[in-house]
N, C-alpha and C positions, 0 to 999 in steps of 0.2 A: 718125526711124529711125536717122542716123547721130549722132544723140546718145547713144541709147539702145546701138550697137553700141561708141561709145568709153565710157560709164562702165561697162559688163562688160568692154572688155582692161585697164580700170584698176584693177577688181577684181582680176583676175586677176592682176597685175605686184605688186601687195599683197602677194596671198596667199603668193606664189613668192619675195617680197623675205623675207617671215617664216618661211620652211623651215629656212633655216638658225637661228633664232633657237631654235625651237621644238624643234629637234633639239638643239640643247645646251644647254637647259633639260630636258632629258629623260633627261641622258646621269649616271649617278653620278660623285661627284667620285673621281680615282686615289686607291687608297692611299696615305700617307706611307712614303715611301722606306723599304724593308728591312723592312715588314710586309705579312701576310697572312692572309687568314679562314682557310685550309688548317686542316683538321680534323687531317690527320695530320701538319701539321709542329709540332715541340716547342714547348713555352712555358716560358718563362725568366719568372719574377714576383719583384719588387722586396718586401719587406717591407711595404711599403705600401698595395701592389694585395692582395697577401695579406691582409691586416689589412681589406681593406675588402669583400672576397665573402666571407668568411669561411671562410677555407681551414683543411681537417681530414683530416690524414690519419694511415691507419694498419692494420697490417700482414694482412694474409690469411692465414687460419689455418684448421683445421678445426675441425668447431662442429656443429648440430642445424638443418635448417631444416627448417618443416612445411610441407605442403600446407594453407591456408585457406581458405573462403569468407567471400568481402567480401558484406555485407551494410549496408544500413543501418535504423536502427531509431530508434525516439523512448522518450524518457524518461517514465516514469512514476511514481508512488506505488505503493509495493507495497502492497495491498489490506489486509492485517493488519498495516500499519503507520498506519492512516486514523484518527481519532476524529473520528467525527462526535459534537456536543455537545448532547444534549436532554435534556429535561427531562420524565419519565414523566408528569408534571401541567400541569394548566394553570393561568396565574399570570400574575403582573404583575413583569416584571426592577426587580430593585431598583437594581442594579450589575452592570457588567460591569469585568472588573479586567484587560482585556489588550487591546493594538488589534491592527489586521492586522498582520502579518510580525515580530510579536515572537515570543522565545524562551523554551517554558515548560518546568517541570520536572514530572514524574510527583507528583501531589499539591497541586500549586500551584492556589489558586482563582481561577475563572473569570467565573463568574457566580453572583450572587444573586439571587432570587425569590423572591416571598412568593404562596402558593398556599390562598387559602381552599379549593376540592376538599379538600386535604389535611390541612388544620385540620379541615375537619367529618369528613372519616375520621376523623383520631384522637379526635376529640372522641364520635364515634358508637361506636366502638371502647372509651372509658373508660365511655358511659353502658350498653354492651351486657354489658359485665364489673361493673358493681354490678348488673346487673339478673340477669346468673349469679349472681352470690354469693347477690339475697335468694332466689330460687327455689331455692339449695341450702341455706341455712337453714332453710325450708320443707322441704324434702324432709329436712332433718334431725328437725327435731319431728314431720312424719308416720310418720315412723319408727319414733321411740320413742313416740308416740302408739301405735302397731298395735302394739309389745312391751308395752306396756301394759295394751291392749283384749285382747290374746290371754292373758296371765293373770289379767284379770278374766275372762273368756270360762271357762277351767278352774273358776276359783273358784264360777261360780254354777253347773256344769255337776255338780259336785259336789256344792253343793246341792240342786239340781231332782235329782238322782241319791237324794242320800237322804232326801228328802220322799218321792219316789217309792215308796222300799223302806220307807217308814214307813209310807204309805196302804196300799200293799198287805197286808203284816203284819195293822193294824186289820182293813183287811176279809177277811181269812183267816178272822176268828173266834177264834183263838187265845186273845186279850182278850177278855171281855166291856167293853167299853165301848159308850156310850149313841151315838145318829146323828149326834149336833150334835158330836162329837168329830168321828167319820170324815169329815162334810161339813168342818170346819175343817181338817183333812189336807188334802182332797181338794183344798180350796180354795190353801190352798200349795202344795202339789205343782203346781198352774197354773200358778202365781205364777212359781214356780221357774222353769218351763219355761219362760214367755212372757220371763222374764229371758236366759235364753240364746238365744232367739230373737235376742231385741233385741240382745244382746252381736254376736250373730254379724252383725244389720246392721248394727250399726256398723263391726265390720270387715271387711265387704266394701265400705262406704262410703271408709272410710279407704284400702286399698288399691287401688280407683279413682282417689282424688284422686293416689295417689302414682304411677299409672298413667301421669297427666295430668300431674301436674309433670314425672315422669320424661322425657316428651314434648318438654314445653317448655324444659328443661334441655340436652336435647341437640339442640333446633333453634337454642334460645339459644349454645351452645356451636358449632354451624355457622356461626351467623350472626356469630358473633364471628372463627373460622376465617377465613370468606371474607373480612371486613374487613381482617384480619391481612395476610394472601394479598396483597390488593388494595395494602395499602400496603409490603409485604415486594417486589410488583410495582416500586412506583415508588420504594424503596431500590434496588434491582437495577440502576437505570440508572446508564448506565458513569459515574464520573466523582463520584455523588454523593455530599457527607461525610456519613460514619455520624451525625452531627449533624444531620442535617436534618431537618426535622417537629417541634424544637423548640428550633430554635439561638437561642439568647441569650433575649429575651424575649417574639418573637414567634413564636404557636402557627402551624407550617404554612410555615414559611421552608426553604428551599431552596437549598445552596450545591453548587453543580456544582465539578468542578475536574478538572485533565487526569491521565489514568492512563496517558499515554506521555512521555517528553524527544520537544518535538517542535516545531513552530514552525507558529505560528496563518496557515492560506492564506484563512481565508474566516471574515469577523465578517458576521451577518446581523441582530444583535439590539442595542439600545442601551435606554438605565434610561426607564423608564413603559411602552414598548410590554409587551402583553399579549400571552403566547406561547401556545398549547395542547398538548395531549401529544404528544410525538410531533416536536413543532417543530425542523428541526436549525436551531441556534443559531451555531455555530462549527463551525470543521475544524480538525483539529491535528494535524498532519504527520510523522511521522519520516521524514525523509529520508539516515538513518545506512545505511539498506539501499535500494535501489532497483529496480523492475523496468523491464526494458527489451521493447517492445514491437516487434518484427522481420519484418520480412516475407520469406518463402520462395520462391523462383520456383521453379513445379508441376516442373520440370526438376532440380530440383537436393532435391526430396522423398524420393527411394531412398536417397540417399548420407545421410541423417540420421537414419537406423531407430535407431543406436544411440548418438545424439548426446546425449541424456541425463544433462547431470552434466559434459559438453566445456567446457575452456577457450574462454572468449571475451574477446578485448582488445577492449579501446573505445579509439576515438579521436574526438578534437574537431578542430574545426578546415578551413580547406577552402583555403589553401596551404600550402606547403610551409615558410614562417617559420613557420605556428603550428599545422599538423599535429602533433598530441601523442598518446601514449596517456596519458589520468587514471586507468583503473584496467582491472582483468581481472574478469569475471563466470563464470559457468557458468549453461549450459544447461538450463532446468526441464523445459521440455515444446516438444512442436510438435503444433503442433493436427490432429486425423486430418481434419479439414475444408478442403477449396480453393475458397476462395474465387470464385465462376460468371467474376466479372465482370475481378478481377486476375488471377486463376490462380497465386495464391498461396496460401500456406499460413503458419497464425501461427505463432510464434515466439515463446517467454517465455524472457526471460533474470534472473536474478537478477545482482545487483551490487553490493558493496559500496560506500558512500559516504561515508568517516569526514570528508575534508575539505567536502562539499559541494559541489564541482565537478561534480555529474551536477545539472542543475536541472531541474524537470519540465518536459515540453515541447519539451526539446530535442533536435535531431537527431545523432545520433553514427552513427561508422563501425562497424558490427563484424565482425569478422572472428574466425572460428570455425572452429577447429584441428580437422582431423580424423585429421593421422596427421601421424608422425615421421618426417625422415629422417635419423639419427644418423655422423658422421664423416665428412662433407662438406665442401669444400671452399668454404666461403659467404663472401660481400662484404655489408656493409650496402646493402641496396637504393636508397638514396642516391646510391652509388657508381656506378648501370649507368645509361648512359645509350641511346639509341637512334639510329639515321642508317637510316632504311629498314628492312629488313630486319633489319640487322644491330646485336648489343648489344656494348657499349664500355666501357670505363673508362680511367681516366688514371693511368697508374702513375709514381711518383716516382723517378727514377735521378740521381742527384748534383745535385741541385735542380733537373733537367731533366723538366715533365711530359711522358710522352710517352704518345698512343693506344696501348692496347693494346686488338682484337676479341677477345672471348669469346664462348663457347659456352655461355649460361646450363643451367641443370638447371631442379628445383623453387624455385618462389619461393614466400614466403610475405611477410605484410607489411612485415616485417624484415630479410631478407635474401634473397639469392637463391645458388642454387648454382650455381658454374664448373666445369663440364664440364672446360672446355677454355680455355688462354689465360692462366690466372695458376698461381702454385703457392705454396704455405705463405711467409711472409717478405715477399713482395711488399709496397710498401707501396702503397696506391694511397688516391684523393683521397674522401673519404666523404663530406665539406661542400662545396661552392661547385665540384662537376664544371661544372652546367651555366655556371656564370660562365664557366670556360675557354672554352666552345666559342665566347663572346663576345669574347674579348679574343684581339686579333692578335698575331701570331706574327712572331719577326724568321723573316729568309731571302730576301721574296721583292723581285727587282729592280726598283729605280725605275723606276713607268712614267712613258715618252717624253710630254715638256710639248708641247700643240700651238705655235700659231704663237704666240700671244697668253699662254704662261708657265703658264698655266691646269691643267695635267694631267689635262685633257680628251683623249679617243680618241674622233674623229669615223669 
């Protein structure tokens, strides 16, 4: 027991021996003599320290600052800027002439296919067009066949006419002549008649059959139609040279190629695989226009009834070294739909992209101008910094920066407006404020070194 009582006062005398130790490992080392963090006492900077946060300043003036909404949104393809690559047929690739993320031009060839389908089209296509021409041959000689049969038809109709008026006369009486005459009349007069009979069926024979060619002529002339159709179909697809279905020496060959400047994001097809109609083969991208895709918070929906056509800047970036704007768009639409579960509302932006700097997929800032405020008093937003409450800037007075509090106005992503606090001329710090409020400041008095030289404050 009185073992157990002295190794806990031994603890103890430990613990209490290391109070002091643990207290001035705890304590911040003093400033160096004649510096201080003081936000509001001036800073004096050497060329050097300048050159190294990268100091930029410059004078306050009046100017235009809008009201914004910061938003963010991702990059997209604009929809009629996409070529999807297929082929109306189906076929076996012969050659594909481009790999993924190369760069093509409107007309440049893509792929090649040889497509039996499309050989026997045109091939059924050539045999359906001799087989019109002999049935219009035919229906040529049935023709003149029936101008033909219809003036034999007069010619014997004339006869049986006056054989007719000839037996009638004999048997008038008029003549005496003997029976075996009037029966020989009578007997041509038949003749005659059963002649135009027969003329007459032949042409209505004739004019039957040209009934039936006629028929066949114009189902012949459909069936050629729809062939035509059918293959006029699979010239229609985007991309295909008016060469195809007979390029070079194989019947039924098929050379696709791009109808945009645009850059290949998706190859799905390589030479032997066998495609079918319809198959998308390649993507091919213009990305010289862009759409950006935005989300709307259900809160901020009324204020963009007429947002329509509004400037939108982009920006990249997600600190303050490499926050940029690459470009401005405007406003297409906002969807009349909010979404159950974000309670958002879409957002379509258009934007131009000559350098390519919007890449799809990626996340950018936007910020969407809704109104002006013109002859304002504005600082690059750069420039304001914050302490609580209250907003700051560092104005430049005979190479002396010193705090100056402001009374911001409207801000927008660019600049903000001073109320109150600065006026036209001022020069104040646009680049490297926030460095300042890092870098000590001469003024404040050497603190008192404890016993041991340390400038430590126990």
């Amino acid at each position: 027991m009185n073992r157990q009582r002295w190794y806990a006062a031994g603890v103890v005398l430990v613990g209490v021996a290391l109070i002091p130790v643990i207290a001035h490992e705890g304590h911040d080392h003093a400033a160096p003599a004649g510096a201080t963090f003081d936000l509001n006492a001036p800073r004096v900077l050497s060329e050097q320290t300048a050159r190294v946060i990268g100091l930029e300043v410059a004078e306050v003036d009046f100017g235009v600052v809008e009201e914004v909404v910061r938003l963010g949104g991702i990059v997209r393809a604009a929809p009629d800027r996409v070529q999807l690559v297929a082929s109306g047929v189906g076929g076996m690739v012969l050659d594909v002439h481009v790999q993924l993320a190369d760069r093509v031009r409107a007309g440049q060839p893509l792929i090649d296919i040889v497509s039996p389908e499309l050989a026997n089209m045109v091939s059924r296509i050539e045999q359906a067009r001799a087989e019109h021409e002999r049935l219009g041959a035919h229906m040529v000689e049935a023709r003149a066949s029936l101008e033909q049969t219809r003036t034999q038809l007069a010619v014997v109709e004339e006869q049986a006419r006056l054989a007719e008026a000839e037996l009638a006369r004999l048997e008038s009486g008029a003549d005496a002549v003997n029976a075996n005459v009037i029966s020989q009349k009578r007997a041509q007069a038949v003749q005659a008649r059963g002649q135009v009979t027969n003329v007459g069926l032949a042409i209505t024979q004739i004019q039957r059959e040209l009934e039936s060619r006629g028929r066949q002529l114009e189902a012949s002339a459909k069936a050629i139609a729809a062939s035509e159709r059918m293959v006029e179909l699979v010239r229609a697809t985007p991309g295909l040279s008016p060469a195809s279905g007979t390029l070079g020496d194989e019947l039924g060959r098929v050379r696709l190629a791009a109808t945009r400047d645009g850059t290949v994001t998706r190859r799905d097809v390589w030479p032997g695989q066998g495609v079918s109609s319809g198959e998308s083969l390649l993507h091919v991208v213009d990305y010289s226009v862009v759409q950006i895709d935005g989300e709307l918070p259900e809160s901020l929906v009324g204020r963009f009834g007429g947002a329509t056509g509004q400037e939108v800047r982009i920006r990249t970036g997600n600190t303050e070294q490499t926050r940029r704007i690459v470009g401005t768009g405007r406003v297409l639409a906002v969807s009349p739909l909010v979404n159950a579960v974000k309670r958002t509302a879409h957002l379509v932006i258009e934007a131009p992209n000559p350098d390519g700097s919007l890449r799809e997929g990626m996340y950018v800032e936007l910020h969407v101008v809704l109104r002006q405020a013109a002859d304002a008093v504005v600082v690059p937003a750069s420039a304001v910094l914050t302490e609580g409450p209250m907003h700051f800037v560092f104005v430049e007075e005979d190479g002396v920066y010193v705090k100056h509090d402001i009374v911001p106005g409207v801000r927008d992503d660019r600049f903000v407006e001073v109320l109150d606090g600065l006026v036209p001329g001022d020069r104040v710090v646009v680049r490297g404020a926030y460095a300042l409020t890092q870098l000590r400041a001469p003024g404040a008095e050497e603190a008192p070194a404890d016993d041991h030289g340390r400038g430590h404050s126990h």
